[in-house]
Phi, psi and omega in degrees: 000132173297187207197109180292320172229166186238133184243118198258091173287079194282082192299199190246011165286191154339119180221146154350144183286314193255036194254305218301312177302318179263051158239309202278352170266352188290152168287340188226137164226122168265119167245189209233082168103250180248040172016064194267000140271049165275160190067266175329315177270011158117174164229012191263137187216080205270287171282172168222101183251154210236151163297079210251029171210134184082167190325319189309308185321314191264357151289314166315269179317028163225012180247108176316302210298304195316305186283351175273351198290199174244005169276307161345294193293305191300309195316137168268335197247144136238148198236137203263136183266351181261071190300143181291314174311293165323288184322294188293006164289294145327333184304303162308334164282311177280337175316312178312293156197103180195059205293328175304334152286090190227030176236347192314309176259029172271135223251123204252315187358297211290322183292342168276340183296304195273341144307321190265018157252015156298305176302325180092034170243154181275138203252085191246133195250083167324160172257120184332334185270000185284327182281358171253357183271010154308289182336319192285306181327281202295358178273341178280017157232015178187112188255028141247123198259039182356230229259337256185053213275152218297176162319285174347298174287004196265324206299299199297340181293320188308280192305341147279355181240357176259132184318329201293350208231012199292303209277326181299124153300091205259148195221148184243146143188192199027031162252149198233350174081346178255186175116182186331107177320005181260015184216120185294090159289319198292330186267329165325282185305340170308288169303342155350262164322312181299326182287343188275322193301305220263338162116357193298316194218175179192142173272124166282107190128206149292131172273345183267151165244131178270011193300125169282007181255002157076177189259191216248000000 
C-alpha cells in the first residue's frame, strides 16, 4: 500500500551527519519545543510541538529569541501536546506526589492561542484521549509510568491514531530515549520499537543517541 506522505518526527536528540537533506525533502517535519538541532537536523519546520504547560511554556512566551527564531517563523502550526483539562485533572496526584512540581500543570494554552493568532498559525490542541491511550499502550511495558509521558510519545500516539495521518509514512529521528526522569523513556522506547516491528512507524539513523539533552 502506498503513502501519500513522508512525515519526519524530529526529537531534540543527536541525528545522522548526513540526516538534514532528507529531513528537509520530507512533506511534513514536527520538531519540538526550542528546536534546538535546527540546522544539523534539517530546516524544514512545518509543526512545532510544544510543552504549553509548567516552565518550558512560561520561558518560551517570555523568550523575544524564541519566538523571533527561524524554526518558529518557518512553523505553520504549533500543536500543544498538554490538554488543560487532562492536566488539571492531574494536578493533585502529581502535587501529591511530586510536591516539587507544583507549577507543572500550569496551563500556557490561552498564551500560544493568541501568538499564533498574531502570527497567522495554526493552533492545535491534542486531545486528552490521545495522553491516556498513551498511558495504556505503555503500561504493558511498564506499568509504573511516572509523572508523564514525553511530547514525543503524545506527538506519535497522535499521529497514529488520527485518521488524517492513516495512509502516512511516519520516520523518528533525534530521539535518544533519555532526558527527565519524570517521563518513562525505557517503556517509551520499548513501545517504539513494537511499532517499528509491526511496520507502523521507522527510524532514519541510529536509533540510540549519545545527546545530554534527552527527548522531549
Amino acid at each position: 500500500m502506498g503513502h501519500s506522505r513522508r512525515i519526519m518526527i524530529v526529537g531534540n536528540g543527536d541525528v545522522a551527519a548526513d540526516a538534514a537533506p532528507v529531513i528537509d525533502a520530507c512533506d511534513m517535519v514536527i520538531r519540538f519545543n526550542g528546536c534546538r538541532n535546527f540546522g544539523p537536523a534539517g530546516r524544514r519546520t512545518d509543526v512545532i510541538a510544544l510543552c504549553n504547560t509548567g516552565r518550558p511554556a512560561k520561558a518560551m512566551l517570555g523568550d523575544a529569541e524564541w519566538r523571533e527564531s527561524e524554526a518558529v517563523k518557518a512553523a505553520h502550526a504549533l500543536w500543544m501536546v498538554r490538554d488543560p483539562a487532562k492536566f488539571e485533572s492531574l494536578r493533585e496526584g502529581i502535587l501529591a506526589n511530586h510536591p516539587e512540581l507544583d507549577d507543572f500543570c500550569d496551563d500556557y494554552t490561552d498564551g500560544f492561542a493568541a501568538f499564533c493568532a498574531a502570527e497567522g498559525k495554526q493552533h492545535v490542541v491534542i486531545d486528552g484521549g490521545v495522553h491516556e491511550k498513551a498511558d495504556a499502550d505503555l503500561r504493558a511495558h511498564d506499568p509504573d509510568l511516572r509523572v508523564v509521558p514525553s511530547s514525543g510519545m503524545i506527538v506519535i500516539t497522535h499521529l497514529l491514531t488520527e485518521p488524517a495521518y492513516r495512509q502516512d509514512d511516519i520516520v523518528l529521528t533525534g530521539f535518544s530515549h533519555e532526558g527527565w526522569d519524570g517521563h518513562p523513556f525505557a517503556a517509551e522506547k520499548r513501545l517504539i520499537d513494537a511499532y517499528i516491528a509491526e511496520g507502523r512507524l521507522s527510524r532514519l539513523g541510529p536509533p540510540h543517541s549519545s545527546t545530554s539533552h534527552g527527548d522531549i
